[in-house]
C-alpha positions as CSV (number, residue, x, y, z in Angstrom):
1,X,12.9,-27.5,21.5
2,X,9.9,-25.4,20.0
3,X,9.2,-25.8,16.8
4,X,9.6,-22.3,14.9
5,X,7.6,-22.3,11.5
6,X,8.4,-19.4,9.5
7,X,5.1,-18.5,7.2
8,X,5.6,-15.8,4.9
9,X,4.2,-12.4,4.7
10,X,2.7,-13.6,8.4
11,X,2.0,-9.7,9.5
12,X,0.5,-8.8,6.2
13,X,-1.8,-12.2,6.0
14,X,-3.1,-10.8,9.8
15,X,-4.1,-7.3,8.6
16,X,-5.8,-8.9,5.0
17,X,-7.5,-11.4,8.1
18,X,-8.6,-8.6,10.0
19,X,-9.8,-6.3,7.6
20,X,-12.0,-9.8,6.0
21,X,-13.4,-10.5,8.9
22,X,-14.2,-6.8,9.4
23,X,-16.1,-6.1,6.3
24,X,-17.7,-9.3,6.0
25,X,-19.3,-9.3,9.4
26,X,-20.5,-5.2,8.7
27,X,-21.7,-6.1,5.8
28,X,-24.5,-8.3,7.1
29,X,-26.9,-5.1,7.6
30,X,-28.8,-3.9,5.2
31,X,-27.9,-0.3,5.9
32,X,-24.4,-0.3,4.5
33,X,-24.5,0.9,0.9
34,X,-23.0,-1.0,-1.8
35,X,-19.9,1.7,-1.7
36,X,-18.7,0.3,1.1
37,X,-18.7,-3.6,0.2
38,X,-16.7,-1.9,-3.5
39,X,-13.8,0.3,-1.5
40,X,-13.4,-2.4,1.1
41,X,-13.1,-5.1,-1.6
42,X,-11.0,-2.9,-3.9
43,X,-8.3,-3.1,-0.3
44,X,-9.1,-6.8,0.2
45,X,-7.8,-7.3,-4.0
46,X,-4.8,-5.2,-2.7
47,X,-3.7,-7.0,0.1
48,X,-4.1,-10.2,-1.5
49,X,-2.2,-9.0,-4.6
50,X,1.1,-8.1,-2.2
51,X,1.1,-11.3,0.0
52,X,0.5,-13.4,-3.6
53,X,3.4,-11.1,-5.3
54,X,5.7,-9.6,-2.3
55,X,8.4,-8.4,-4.7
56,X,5.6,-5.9,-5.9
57,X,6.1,-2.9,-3.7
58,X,2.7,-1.1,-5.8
59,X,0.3,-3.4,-4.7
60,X,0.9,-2.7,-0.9
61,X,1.0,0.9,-1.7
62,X,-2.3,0.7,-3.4
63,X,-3.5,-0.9,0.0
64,X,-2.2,1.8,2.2
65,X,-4.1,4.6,0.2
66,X,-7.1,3.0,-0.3
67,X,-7.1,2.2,3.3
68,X,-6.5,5.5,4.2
69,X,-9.3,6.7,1.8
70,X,-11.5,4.0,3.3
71,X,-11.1,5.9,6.5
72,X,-12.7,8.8,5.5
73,X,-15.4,7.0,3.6
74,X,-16.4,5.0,6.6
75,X,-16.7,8.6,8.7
76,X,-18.7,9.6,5.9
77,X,-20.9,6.2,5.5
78,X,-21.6,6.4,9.5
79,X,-22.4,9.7,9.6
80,X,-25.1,9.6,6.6
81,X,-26.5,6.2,7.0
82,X,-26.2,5.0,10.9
83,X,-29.1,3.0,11.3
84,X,-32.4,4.1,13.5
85,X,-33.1,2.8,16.9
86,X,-35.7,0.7,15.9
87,X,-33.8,-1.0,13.5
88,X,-32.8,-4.9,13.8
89,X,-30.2,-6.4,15.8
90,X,-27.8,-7.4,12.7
91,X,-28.1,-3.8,11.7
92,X,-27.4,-2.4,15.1
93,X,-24.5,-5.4,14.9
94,X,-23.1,-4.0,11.5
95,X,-22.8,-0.5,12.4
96,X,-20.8,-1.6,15.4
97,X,-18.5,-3.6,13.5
98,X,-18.1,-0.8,11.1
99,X,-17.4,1.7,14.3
100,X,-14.8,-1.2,15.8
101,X,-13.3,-1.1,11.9
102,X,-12.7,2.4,11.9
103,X,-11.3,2.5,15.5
104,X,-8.7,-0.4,14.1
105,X,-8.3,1.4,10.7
106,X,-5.2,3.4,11.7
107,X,-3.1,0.5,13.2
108,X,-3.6,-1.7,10.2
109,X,-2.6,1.8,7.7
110,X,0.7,1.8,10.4
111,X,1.6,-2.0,10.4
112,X,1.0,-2.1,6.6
113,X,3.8,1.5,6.2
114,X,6.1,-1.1,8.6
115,X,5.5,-3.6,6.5
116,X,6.5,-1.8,3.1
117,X,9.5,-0.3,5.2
118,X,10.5,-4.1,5.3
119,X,10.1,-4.6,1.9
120,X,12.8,-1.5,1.2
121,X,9.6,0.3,-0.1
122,X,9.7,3.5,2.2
123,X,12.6,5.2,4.1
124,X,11.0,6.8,7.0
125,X,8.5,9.1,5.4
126,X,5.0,9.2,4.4
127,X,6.0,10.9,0.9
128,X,8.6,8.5,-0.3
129,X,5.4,5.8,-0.6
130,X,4.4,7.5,-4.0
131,X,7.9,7.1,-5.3
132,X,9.1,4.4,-7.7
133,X,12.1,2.6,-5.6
134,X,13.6,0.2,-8.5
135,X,17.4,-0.4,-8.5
136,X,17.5,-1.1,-11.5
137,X,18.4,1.5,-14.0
138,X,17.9,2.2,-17.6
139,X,20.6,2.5,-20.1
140,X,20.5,4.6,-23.2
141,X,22.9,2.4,-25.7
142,X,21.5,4.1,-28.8
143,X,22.9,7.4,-28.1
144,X,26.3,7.3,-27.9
145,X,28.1,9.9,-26.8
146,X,31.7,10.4,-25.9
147,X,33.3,10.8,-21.8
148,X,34.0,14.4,-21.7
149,X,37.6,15.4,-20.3
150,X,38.8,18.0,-19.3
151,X,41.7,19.4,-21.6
152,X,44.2,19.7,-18.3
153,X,43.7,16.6,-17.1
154,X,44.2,14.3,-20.2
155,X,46.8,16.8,-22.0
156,X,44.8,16.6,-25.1
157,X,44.3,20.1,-26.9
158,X,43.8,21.2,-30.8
159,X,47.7,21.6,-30.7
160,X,48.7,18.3,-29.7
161,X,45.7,16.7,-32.1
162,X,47.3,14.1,-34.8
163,X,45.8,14.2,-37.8
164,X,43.2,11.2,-39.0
């Protein structure tokens, strides 16, 4: 009989393992500005934040946009700062690691939209991420007003009024 150990937030620990492992080894060039150790540790925070609180549906929201963002940022960062040919072998390895990140980039944003899908977070569609999903709801007590009927239905009209 195997033995099934059930960890929690499994999937989401993977894509915070990935995305360490990822920005740690690209940033052991010296040709990565510091930008790119700040977004990528503002997502790490993230990710860590929603496996540590999973109840929190924000926190994994955060991720997802700043992942996205990070995206664009990396296209950016390769584009202005790739380094030169004759540049060293742990730059050469860090701008392939950052290339490799970017290729893997848009199946950790995917697993991460499944993941908050899981959570009851999102219903299907990209927009619904930015909306607040509580179930709970907020009562007014201070204002009290009285349930409105209808004058046919409950018989009640000036006419038939007693007085007080």
């Amino acid at each position: 009989m195997p033995l099934e150990i059930q960890i929690p937030n499994f999937n989401l620990k993977i894509v915070f393992l990935i995305h360490f492992i990822f920005t740690s080894s690209s940033c052991m060039g010296s040709w990565t500005s510091n930008a790119y150790l700040f977004y990528n540790s503002a997502l790490i925070f993230f990710l860590c934040w929603s496996i540590l609180n999973p109840q929190c549906q924000e926190s994994l929201q955060l991720a997802i946009v700043i992942n996205g963002v990070s995206f664009i940022l990396d296209i950016i960062l390769l584009i202005m700062n790739f380094p030169p040919s004759y540049s060293g072998a742990a730059n050469k390895f860090a701008a392939a690691t950052v290339i490799l990140h970017l290729i893997v980039r848009p199946v950790l944003i995917y697993s991460q939209i499944k993941i908050l899908e899981e959570r009851g977070g999102n219903r299907g569609n990209i927009s619904s991420i930015f909306r607040d999903n509580r179930t709970d709801s907020y009562e007014d007590i201070d204002r009290t007003t009285p349930p409105q009927a209808s004058s046919a239905q409950s018989g009640y009209t000036f006419a038939t009024a007693q007085p007080i």
